[in-house]
C-alpha positions as CSV (number, residue, x, y, z in Angstrom):
1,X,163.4,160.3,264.6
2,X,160.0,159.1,264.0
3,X,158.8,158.7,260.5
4,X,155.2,159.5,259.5
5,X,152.8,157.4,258.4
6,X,153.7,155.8,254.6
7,X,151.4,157.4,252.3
8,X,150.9,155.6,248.6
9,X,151.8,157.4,245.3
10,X,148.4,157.1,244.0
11,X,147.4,158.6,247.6
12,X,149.9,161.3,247.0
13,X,148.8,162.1,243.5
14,X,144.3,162.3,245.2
15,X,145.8,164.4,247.5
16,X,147.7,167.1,245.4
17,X,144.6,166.4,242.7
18,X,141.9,167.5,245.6
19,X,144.5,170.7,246.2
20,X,144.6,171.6,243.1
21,X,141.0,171.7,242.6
22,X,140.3,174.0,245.7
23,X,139.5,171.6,248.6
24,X,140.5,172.5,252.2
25,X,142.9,170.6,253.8
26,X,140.5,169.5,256.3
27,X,138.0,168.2,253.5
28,X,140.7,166.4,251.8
29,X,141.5,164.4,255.0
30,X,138.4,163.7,256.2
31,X,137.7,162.2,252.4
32,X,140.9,160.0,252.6
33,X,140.8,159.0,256.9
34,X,143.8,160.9,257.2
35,X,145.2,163.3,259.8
36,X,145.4,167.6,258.7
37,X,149.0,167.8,259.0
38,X,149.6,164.5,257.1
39,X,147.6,166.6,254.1
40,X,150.3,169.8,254.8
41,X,152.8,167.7,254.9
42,X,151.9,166.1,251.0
43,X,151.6,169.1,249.8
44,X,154.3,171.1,251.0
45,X,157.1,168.1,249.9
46,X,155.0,167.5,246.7
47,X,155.8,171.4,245.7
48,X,152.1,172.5,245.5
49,X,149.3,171.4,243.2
50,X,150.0,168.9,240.4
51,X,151.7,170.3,237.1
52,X,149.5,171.2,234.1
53,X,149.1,167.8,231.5
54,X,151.0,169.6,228.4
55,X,148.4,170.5,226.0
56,X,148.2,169.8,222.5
57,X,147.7,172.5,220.2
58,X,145.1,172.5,217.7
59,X,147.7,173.1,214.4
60,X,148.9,169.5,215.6
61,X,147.3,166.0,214.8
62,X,145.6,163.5,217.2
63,X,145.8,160.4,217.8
64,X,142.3,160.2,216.9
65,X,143.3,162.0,213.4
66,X,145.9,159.8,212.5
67,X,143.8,156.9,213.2
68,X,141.3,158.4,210.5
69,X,144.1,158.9,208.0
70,X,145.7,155.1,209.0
71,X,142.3,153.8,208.0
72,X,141.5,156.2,204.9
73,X,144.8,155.4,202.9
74,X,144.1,151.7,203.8
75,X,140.9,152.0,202.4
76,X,142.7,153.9,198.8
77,X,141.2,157.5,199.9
78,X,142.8,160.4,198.0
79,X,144.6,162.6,200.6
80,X,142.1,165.5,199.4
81,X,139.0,163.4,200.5
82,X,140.7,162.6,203.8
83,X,141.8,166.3,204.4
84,X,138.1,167.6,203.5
85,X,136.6,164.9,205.8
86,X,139.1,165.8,208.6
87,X,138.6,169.5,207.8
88,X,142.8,169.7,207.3
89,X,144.8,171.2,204.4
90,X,145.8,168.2,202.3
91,X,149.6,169.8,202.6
92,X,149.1,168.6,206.2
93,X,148.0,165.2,205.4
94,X,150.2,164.8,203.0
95,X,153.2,165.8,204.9
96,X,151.9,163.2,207.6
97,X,151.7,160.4,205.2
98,X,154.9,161.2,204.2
99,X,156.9,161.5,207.1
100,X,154.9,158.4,208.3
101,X,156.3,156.0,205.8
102,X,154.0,156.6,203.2
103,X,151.3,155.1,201.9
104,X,152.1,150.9,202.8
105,X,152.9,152.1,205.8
106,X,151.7,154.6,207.5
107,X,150.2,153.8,210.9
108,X,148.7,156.2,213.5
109,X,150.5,154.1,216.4
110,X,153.5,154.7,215.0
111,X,153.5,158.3,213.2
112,X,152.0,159.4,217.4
113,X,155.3,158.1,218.1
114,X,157.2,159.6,215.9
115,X,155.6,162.5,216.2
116,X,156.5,162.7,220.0
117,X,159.7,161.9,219.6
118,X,160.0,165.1,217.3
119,X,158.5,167.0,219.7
120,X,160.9,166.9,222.7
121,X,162.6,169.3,223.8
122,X,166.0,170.2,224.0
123,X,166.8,168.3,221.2
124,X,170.8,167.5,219.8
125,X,172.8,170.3,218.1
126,X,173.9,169.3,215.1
127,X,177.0,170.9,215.1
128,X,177.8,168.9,218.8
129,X,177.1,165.6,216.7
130,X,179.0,166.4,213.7
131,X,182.5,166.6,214.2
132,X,183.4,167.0,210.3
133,X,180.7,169.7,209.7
134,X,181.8,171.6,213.5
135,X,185.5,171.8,212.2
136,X,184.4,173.4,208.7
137,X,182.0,176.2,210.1
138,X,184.9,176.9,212.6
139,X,187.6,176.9,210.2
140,X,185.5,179.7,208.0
141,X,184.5,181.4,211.1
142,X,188.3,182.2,211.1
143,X,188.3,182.9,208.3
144,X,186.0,186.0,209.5
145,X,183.2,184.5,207.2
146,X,179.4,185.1,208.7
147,X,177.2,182.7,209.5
148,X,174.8,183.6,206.5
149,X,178.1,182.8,204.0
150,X,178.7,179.9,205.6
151,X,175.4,178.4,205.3
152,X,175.1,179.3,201.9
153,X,178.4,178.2,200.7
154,X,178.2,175.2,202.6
155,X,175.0,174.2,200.4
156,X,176.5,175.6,197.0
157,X,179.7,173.2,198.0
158,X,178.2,170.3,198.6
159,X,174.7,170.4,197.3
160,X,174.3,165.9,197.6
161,X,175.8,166.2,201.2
162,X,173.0,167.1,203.4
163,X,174.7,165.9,206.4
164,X,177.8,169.2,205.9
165,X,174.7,171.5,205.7
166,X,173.8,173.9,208.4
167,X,171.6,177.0,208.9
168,X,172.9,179.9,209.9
169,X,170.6,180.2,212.7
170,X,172.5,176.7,214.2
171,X,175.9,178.8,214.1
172,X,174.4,181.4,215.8
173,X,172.7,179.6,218.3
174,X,176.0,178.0,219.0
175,X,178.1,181.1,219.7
176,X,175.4,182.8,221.7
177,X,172.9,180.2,223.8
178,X,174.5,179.5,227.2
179,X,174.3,175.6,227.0
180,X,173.9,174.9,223.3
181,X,177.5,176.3,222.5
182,X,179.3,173.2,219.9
183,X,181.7,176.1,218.7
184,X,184.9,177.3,220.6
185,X,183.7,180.2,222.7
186,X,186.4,182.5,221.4
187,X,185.2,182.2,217.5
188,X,182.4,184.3,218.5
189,X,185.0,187.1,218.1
190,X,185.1,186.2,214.6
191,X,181.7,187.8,214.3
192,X,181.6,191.1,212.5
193,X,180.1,192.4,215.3
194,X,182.4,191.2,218.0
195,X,179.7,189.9,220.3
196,X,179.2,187.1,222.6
197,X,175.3,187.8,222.6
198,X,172.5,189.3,220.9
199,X,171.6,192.7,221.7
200,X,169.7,195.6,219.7
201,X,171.8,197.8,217.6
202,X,172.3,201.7,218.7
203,X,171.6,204.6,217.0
204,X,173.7,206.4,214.8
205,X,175.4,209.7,215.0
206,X,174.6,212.8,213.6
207,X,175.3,213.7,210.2
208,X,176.7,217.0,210.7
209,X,177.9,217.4,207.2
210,X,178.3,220.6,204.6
211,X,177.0,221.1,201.6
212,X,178.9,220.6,198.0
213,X,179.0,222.7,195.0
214,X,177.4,221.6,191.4
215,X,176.7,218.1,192.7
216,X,174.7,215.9,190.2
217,X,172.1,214.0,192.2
218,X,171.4,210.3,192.5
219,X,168.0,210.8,190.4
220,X,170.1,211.8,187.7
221,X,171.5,208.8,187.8
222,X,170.8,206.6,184.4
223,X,168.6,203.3,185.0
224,X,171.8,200.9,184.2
225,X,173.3,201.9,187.2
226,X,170.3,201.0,189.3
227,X,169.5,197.6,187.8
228,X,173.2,196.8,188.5
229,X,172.7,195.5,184.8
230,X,176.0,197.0,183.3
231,X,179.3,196.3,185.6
232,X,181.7,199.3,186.4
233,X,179.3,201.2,188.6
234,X,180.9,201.9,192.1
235,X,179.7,202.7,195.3
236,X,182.1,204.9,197.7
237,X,182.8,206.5,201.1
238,X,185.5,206.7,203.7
239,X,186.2,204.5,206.8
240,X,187.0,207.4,209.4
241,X,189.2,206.3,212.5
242,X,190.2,207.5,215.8
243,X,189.4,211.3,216.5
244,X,188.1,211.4,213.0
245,X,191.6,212.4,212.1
246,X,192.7,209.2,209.6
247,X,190.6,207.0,207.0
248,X,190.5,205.0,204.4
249,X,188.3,205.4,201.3
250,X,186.3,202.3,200.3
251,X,185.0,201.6,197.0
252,X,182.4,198.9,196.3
253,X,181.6,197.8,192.3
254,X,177.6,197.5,192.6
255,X,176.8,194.1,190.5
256,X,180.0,192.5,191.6
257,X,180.3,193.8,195.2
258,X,184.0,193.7,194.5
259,X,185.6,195.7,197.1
260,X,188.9,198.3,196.8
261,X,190.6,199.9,199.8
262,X,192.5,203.0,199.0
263,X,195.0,204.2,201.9
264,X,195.3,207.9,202.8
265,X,198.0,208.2,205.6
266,X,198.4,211.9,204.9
267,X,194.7,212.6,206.2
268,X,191.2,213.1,204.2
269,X,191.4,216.1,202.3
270,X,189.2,216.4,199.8
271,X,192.8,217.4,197.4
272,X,194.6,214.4,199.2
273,X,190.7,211.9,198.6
274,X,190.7,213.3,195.1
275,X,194.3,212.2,193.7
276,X,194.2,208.9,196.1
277,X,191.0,207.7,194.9
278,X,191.8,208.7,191.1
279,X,194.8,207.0,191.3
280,X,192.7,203.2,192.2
281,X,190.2,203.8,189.6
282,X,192.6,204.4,186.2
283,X,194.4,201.0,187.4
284,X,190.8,199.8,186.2
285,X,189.9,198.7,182.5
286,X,187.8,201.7,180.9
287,X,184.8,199.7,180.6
288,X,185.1,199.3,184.3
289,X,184.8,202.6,185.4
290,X,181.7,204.2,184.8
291,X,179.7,206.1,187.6
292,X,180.7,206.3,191.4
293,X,178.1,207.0,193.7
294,X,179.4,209.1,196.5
295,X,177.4,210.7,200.0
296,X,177.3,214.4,200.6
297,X,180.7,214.2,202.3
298,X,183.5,217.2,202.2
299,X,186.4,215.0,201.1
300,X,184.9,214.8,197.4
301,X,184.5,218.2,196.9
302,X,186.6,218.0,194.1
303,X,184.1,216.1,192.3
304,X,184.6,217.7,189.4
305,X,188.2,217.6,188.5
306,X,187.9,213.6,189.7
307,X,185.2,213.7,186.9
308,X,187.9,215.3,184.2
309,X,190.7,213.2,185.5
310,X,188.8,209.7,185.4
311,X,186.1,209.6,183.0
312,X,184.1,209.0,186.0
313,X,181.2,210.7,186.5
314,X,180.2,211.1,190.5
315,X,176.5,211.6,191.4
316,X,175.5,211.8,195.0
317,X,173.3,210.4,197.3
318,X,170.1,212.5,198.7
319,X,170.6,213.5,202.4
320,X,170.5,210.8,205.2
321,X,170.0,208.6,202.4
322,X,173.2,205.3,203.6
323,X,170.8,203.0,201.4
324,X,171.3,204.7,198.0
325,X,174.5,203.3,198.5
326,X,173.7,199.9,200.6
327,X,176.6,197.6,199.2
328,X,179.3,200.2,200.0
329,X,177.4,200.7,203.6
330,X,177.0,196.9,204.4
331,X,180.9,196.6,203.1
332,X,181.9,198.9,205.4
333,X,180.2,197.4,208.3
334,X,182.0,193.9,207.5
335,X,185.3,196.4,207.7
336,X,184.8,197.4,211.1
337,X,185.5,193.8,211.7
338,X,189.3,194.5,210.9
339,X,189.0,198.1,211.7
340,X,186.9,198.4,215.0
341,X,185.7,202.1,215.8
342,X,188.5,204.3,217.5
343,X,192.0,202.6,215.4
344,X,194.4,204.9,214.0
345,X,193.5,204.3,209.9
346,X,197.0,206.0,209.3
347,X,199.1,203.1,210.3
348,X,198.3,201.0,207.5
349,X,199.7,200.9,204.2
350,X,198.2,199.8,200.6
351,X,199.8,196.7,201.2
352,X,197.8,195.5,204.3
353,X,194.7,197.1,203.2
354,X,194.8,195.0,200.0
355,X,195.0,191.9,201.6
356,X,191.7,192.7,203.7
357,X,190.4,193.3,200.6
358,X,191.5,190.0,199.0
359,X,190.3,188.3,201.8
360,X,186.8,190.4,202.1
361,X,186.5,189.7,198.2
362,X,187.2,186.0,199.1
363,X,183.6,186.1,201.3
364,X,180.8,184.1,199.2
365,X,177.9,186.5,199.0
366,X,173.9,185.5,199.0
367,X,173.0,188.0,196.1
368,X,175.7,186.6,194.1
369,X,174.8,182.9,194.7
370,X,177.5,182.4,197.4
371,X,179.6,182.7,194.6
372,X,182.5,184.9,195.6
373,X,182.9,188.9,194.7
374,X,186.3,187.8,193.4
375,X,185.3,185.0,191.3
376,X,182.3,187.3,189.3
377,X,184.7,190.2,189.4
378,X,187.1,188.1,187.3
379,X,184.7,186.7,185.1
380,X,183.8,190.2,184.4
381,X,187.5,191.6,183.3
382,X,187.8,188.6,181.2
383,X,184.8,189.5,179.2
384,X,185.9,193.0,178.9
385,X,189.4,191.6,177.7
């Protein structure tokens, strides 16, 4: 088969560059001595017109920039005077000093480099080149810790060890981006959500709820149990399973976000929610039970007897109101983890449901630090002692 005339890169690169700009394929080979089709043919192997030269944005440094800054720290120029003169923000120039080696030796050659280098993309995952860090954040994500707990206990463990931290971001971007994954596929299951990808949340059901008798309302409530300043405030509300025939009541303390399960295998009544839930809360010191801060729902319409039987006095939330009582929501949503939506809540005694709770309280928390709920919970019964 006969082979066309050879046809030089720099030929090639006229030739998709007189495309690109508009020219007729006849122009373009009478500019260059060359036959039509030998133009169509370029063209067509070459993929069209030449790619776009990647621009650089404005927010970034030029070469010509850096060269200015090279020469001003030479000359003993305050980063200020540079930044004025180069109409920057002297955080910019100073963080390009920096990262340039300083001072001595900063040089524009060399920080256009670097700055190049920083700039391509994909770049490594840190957990694909961190074997010792990988096998941490997927032992805790068996732990059914979140990302967010990991990254912050990670930091509050080893706070001179930069090298074991990780955002939580990086964990997520491993479990979900096709091609980035470091972490074994099947942790993503460890998520509360159950997941393998992103996707935006639903909406909730109605609240089709009654109303209760002689409630006293969440504005009544006194200012110490806002602030979460004083402990032995709780938060509460029931776990409903399958066919909304069994539960489990769920109590949340508000300044320790200590966590208690309370079984009901004999269903939700408000008699059979009443006795259950009175029975968790005497096992508590007195200066530990306070105020619990219930929603509208039937099972505590025995509010008030609770109230006599516990010291405990129960004020409820307004009316589609689930962040009145956000640590008791959020604490249930981390439940559905070991509960999904449609199990039969009845099958499980106070047995298993305190060791989910032992293990939920074992989960280091932002707003406490990453310290875990356990850990402050404890410190708290010791001072009451």
């Amino acid at each position: 088969m006969a082979r066309g005339p050879l046809i030089r890169a720099a030929e090639r690169s006229e030739i998709r560059r007189r495309h690109a700009a508009g020219e007729r394929p006849r122009d373009i080979a009478s500019a260059l001595g060359r036959a039509r089709w030998t133009i169509h043919r370029v063209v067509r192997q070459e993929g069209g017109p030449l790619p776009r030269r990647a621009l650089r944005s404005p927010l970034r440094l030029s070469l010509a920039e850096r060269e200015e800054i090279s020469r001003g720290t030479r000359a003993g120029e305050s980063l200020r005077t540079i930044a004025a003169r180069l109409g920057r923000a002297p955080s910019t120039i100073c963080r390009e000093v920096v990262s340039g080696g300083g001072r001595p030796g900063y040089r524009a050659w060399r920080a256009e480099r670097l700055a190049a280098t920083r700039a391509r993309r994909p770049k490594p995952r840190k957990l694909a080149g961190n074997r010792p860090l990988r096998q941490l954040v997927e032992a805790l994500l068996a732990l059914r810790w979140s990302p967010e707990q990991i990254a912050g206990r990670l930091r509050h463990d080893h706070p001179d060890e930069p090298e074991l931290w990780v955002s939580a971001e990086t964990i997520y971007q491993s479990l979900f981006v096709q091609g980035r994954g470091a972490l074994r596929a099947e942790l993503a299951r460890c998520l509360r959500s159950g997941r393998t990808r992103r996707r935006p949340r639903g909406r909730g059901l109605p609240d089709g709820r009654g109303q209760l008798r002689d409630m006293v309302l969440i504005s009544d409530r006194p200012a110490e149990v806002e602030d979460r300043a004083v402990p032995g405030h709780w938060e509460g509300d029931l776990l409903v399973g399958r066919g909304q025939r069994s539960a489990i009541a769920t109590l949340v303390e508000r300044q320790t976000r200590y966590l208690l399960l309370v079984a009901l295998p004999a269903g939700r009544t408000a008699e059979i929610v009443r006795e259950a839930v009175a029975a968790q809360i005497v096992t508590l010191p007195s200066q530990l039970r306070r105020s619990l801060t219930w929603d509208r729902g039937k099972e505590m319409a025995g509010h008030i007897r609770f109230t006599v039987d516990t010291g405990v006095q129960v004020y409820f939330c307004d009316p589609h109101s689930p962040w009145q009582r956000g640590s008791n929501e959020n604490t249930n949503g981390l439940l559905r983890q070991y509960f999904p939506k449609g199990t039969d809540l009845s099958v499980y005694d106070q047995t298993q449901l305190d060791a989910v709770a032992r293990e939920l309280n074992g989960r280091p928390r932002q707003t406490l630090g990453w310290l875990q709920p356990s850990e402050v919970f404890a410190e708290v019964v010791a001072s009451t002692d």
